[in-house]
C-alpha positions as a printed NumPy array, in Angstrom:
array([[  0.   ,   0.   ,   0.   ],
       [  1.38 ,   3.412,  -0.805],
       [  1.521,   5.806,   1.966],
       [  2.054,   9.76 ,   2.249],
       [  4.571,  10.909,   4.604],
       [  3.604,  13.733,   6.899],
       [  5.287,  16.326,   4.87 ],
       [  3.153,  14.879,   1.48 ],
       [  0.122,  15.273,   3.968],
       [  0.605,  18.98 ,   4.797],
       [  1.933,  19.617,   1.214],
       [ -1.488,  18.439,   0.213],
       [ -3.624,  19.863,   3.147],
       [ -2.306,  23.521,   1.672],
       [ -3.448,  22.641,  -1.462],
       [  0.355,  22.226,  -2.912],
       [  2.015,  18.912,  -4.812],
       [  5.568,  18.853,  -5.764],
       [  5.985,  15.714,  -7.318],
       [  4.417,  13.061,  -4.95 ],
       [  1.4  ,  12.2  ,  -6.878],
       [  1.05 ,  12.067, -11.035],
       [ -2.163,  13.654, -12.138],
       [ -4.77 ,  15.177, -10.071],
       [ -5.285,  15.157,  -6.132],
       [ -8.377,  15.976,  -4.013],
       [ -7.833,  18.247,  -1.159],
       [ -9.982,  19.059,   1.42 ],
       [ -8.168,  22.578,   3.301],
       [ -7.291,  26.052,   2.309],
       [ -4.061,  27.63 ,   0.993],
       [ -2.443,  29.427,   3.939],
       [ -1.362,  32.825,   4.687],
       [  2.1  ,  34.153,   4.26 ],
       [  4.189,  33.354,   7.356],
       [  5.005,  37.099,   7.943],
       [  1.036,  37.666,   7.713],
       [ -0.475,  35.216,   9.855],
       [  2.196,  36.361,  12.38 ],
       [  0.526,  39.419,  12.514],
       [ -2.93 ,  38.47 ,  13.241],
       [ -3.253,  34.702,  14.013],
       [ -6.953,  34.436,  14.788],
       [ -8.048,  37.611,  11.84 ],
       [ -5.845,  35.909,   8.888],
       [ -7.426,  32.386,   9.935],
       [-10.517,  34.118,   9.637],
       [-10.113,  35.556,   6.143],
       [ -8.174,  32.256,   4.592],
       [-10.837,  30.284,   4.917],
       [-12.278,  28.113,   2.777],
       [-15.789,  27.315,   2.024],
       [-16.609,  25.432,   0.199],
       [-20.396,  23.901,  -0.96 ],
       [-21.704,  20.691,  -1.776],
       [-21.7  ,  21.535,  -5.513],
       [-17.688,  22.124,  -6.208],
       [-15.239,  19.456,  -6.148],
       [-11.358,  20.666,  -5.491],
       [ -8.475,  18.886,  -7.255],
       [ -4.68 ,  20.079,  -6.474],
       [ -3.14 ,  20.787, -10.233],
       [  0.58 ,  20.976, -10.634],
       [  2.395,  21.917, -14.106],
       [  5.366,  22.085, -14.942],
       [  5.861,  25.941, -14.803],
       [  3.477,  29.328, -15.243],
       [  4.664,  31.231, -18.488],
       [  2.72 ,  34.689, -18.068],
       [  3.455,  36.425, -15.511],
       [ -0.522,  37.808, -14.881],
       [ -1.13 ,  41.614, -14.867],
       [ -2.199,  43.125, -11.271],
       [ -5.636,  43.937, -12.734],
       [ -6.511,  41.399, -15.034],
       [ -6.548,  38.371, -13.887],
       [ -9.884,  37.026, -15.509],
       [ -9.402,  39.142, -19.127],
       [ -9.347,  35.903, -20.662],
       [-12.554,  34.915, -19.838],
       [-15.594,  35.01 , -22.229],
       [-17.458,  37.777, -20.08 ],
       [-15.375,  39.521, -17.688],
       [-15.84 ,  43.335, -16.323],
       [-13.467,  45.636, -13.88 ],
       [-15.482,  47.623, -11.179],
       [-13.741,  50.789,  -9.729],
       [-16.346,  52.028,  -7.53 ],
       [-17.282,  55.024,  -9.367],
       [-20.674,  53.314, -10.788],
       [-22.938,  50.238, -11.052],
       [-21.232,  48.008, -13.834],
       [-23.417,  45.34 , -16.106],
       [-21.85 ,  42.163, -17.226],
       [-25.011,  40.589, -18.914],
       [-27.43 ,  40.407, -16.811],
       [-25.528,  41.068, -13.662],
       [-25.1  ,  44.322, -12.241],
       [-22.16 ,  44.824, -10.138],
       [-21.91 ,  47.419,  -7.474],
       [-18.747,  48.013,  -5.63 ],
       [-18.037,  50.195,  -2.827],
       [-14.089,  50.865,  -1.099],
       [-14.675,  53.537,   1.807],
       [-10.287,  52.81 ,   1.671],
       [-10.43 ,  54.938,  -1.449],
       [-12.5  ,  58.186,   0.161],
       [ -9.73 ,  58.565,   3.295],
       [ -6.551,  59.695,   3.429],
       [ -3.58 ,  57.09 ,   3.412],
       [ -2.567,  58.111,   7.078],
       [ -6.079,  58.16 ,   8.178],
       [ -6.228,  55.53 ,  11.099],
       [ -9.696,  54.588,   9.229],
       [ -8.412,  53.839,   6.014],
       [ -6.654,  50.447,   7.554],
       [ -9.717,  48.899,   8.651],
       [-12.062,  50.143,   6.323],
       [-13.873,  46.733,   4.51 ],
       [-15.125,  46.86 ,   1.079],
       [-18.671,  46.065,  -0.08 ],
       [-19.715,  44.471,  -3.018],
       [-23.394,  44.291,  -4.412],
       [-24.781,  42.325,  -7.306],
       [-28.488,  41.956,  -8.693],
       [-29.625,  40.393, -11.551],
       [-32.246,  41.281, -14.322],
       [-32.955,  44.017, -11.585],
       [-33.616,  41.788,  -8.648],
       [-30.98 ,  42.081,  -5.365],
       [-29.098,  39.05 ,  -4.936],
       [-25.873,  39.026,  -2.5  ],
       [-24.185,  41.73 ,  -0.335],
       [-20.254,  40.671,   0.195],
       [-18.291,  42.31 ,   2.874],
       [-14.54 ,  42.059,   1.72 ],
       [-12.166,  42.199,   4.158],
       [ -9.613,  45.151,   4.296],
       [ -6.904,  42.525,   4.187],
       [ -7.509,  41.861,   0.439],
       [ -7.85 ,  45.363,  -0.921],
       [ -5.947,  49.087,  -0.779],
       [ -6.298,  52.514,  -0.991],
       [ -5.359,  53.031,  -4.393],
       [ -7.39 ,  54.472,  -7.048],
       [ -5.987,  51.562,  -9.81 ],
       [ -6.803,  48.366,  -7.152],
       [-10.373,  46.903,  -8.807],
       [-12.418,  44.478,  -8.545],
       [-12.499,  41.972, -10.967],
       [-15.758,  39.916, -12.212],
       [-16.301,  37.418, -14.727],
       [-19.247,  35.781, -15.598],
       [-19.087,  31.504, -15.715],
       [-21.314,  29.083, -17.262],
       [-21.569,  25.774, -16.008],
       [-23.859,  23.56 , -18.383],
       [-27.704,  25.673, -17.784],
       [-26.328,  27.912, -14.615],
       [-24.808,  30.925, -14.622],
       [-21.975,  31.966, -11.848],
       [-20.142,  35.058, -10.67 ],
       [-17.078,  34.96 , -10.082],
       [-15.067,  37.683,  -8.132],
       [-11.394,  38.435,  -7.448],
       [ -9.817,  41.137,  -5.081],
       [ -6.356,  42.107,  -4.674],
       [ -4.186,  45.012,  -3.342],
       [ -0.831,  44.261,  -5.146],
       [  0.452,  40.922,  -7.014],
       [  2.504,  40.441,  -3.459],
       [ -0.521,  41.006,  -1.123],
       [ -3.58 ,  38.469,  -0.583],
       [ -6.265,  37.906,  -3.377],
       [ -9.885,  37.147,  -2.087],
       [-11.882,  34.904,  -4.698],
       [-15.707,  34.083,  -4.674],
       [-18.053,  32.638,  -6.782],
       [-21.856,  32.704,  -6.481],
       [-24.817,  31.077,  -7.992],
       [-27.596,  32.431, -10.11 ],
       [-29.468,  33.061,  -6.814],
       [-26.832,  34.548,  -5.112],
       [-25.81 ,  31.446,  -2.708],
       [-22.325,  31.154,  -2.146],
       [-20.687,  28.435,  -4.104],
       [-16.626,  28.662,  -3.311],
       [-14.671,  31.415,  -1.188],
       [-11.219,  31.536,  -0.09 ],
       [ -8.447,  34.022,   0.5  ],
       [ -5.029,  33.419,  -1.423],
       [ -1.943,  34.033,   0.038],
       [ -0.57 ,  36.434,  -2.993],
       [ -1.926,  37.904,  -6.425],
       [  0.326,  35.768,  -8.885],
       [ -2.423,  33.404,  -9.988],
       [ -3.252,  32.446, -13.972],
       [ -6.959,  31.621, -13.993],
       [ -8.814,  29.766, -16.791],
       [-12.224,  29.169, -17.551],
       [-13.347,  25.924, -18.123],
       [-16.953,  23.805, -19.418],
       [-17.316,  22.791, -15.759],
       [-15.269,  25.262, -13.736],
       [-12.171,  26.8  , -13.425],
       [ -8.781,  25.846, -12.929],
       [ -6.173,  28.267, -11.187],
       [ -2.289,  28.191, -11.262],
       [  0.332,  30.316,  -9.457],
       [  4.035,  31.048, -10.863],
       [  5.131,  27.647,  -9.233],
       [  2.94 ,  25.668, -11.371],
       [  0.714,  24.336,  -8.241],
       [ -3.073,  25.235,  -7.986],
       [ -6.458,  24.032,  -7.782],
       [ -9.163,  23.117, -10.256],
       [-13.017,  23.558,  -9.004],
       [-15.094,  21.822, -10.899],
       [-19.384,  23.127, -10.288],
       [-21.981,  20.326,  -9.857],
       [-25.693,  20.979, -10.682],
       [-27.196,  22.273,  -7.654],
       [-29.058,  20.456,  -5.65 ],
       [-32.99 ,  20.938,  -6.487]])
């Protein structure tokens, strides 16, 4: 019987894969925070790492063999079919979605002793009805004028899913979410950096860091 030594168990349990498996690998636990972040804040960085996960996705640890493209800082999902950026200013529509997006972190002053705790909001309806309110947590976004947030637009076989990302810099934390038609949350987890290649896929997505190692959520039906 093949077994995983402890280090191939925690390499796994943070969602990374050097070479011990060929293939794919089901994981069941988020990536973790930067050592010099969680430092900071144990309990408030365990907090915003987590993943959730419903009973529609199934995660699968990907490793290649390298990342060629090196992804810009605010355009992480342009290569998806139906993708918007949201600065805040207005309400942007990506089909039938309407995207609202509000950064208080962008109204204060740098020094202001606000601006560091100040969380985002995000709103979304669709064909004019409300569907989710997401509170975004200061970690994953910044004061400046050029941080956005990014939304793309998924389908999975009949459903349609939003998909979110939110970063400060390419160094810093990246908050992803997606959400159903109805505005349930499907996936959410906080990344510990910004240097991810997503791609869309029939059934999901699949995302990849410089390293080669990432994750592949594939969306079930839900549940009727």
């Amino acid at each position: 019987m093949f077994r995983l030594s402890q280090q191939s168990i925690s390499y796994c349990q943070y969602g990374f894969i050097a070479s011990l498996l060929p293939g794919l690998i089901a994981c069941t636990t988020a990536m973790p925070a930067q050592p010099s972040q969680a430092s900071t804040s144990p309990e408030k960085m365990e907090q915003v790492f987590a993943e959730y996960r419903s009973s529609q996705v199934e995660v699968l640890v990907v490793r290649q063999q390298f990342l060629w493209q090196f992804p810009d800082a605010d355009q992480h999902l342009a290569q998806f079919a139906h993708h918007i950026t949201v600065d805040g200013t207005v309400p942007v529509r990506l089909q039938e979605f309407v995207i609202s997006y509000h950064n208080p972190r962008l109204l204060l002053p740098a020094s202001s002793a606000l601006a560091g705790n100040a969380s985002a909001m995000m709103q979304v309806s669709r064909n004019g009805e409300f569907l989710l309110r997401e509170v975004i947590s200061p970690v994953f976004t910044g004061e400046q004028r050029y941080r956005l947030l990014e939304v793309a637009k998924l389908k999975v076989g009949t459903e349609a899913y939003v998909l979110t990302v939110a970063n400060r810099s390419l160094r810093q934390p990246m908050w992803l979410a997606i959400f159903g038609m109805d505005g349930h949350a499907v996936y959410r987890i906080g990344l510990p950096h910004g240097t991810w290649q997503f791609t869309e896929h029939a059934d999901g997505i699949s995302m990849v860091d410089t390293s080669g190692s990432g994750r592949r959520l594939v969306i079930r039906p839900a549940q009727q």
